[in-house]
C-alpha positions as CSV (number, residue, x, y, z in Angstrom):
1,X,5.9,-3.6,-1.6
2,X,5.8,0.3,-2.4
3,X,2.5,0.7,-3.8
4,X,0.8,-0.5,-7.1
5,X,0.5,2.1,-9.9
6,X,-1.8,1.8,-12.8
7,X,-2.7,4.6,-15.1
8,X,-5.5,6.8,-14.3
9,X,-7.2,6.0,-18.1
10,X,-6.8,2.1,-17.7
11,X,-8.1,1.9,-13.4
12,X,-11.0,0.4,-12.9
13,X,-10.6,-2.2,-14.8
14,X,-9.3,-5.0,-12.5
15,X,-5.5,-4.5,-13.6
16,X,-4.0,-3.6,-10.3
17,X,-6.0,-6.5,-8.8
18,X,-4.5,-8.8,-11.3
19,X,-1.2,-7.4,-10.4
20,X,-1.3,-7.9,-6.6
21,X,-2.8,-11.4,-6.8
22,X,0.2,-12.5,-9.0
23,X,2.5,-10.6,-7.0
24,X,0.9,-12.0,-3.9
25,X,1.1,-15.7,-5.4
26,X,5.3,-15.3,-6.9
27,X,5.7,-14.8,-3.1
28,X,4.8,-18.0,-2.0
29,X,4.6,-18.9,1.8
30,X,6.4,-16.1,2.4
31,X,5.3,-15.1,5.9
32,X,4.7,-11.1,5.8
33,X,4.3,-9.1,3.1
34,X,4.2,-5.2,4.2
35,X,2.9,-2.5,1.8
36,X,3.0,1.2,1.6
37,X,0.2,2.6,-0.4
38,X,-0.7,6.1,-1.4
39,X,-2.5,7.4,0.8
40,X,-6.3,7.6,-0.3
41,X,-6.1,3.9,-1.7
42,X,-6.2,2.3,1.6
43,X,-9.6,0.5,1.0
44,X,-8.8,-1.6,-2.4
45,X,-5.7,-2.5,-1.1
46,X,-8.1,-3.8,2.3
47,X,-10.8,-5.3,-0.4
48,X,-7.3,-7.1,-1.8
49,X,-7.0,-8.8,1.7
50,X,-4.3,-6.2,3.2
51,X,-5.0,-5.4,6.7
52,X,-3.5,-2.1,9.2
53,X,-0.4,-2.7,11.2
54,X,-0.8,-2.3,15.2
55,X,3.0,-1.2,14.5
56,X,4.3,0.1,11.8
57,X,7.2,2.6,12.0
58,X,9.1,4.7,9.8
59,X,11.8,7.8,9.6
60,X,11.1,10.3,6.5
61,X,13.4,12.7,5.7
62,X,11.6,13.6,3.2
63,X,9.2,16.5,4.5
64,X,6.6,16.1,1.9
65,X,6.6,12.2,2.3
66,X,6.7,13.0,6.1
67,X,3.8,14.9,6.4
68,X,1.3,12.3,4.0
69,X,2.4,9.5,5.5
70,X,3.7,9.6,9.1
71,X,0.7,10.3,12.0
72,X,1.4,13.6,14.2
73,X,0.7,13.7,17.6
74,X,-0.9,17.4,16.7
75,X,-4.1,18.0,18.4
């Protein structure tokens, strides 16, 4: 799942909730579902029962999507 997007005038009012619940329920007993979220929008998608990956990797070559979404070892 690549993110959820509602408009900003119409958040807050439970649709993305709605969207992921039913999304979430099509699927089944499917036995993972994985999701990459914009970042800043990590904690509703945890209230929404998604937890962090121990591992989760990924090549950007996109250097823009590289540098929001992809840790650096950079002290």
């Amino acid at each position: 799942m690549y993110d959820v997007v509602v408009h900003r005038d119409y958040q807050g009012r439970g649709i993305a909730r709605t969207l992921i619940d039913d999304i979430i329920q099509q699927l089944g007993d499917v036995s993972c579902i994985q999701l990459i979220a914009t970042t800043g929008n990590e904690s509703f998608y945890e209230k929404v029962g998604f937890k962090k990956l121990k591992t989760g990797m990924a090549i950007y070559k996109n250097p823009q999507l590289a540098e929001e979404y992809l840790e650096t070892n950079k002290p």
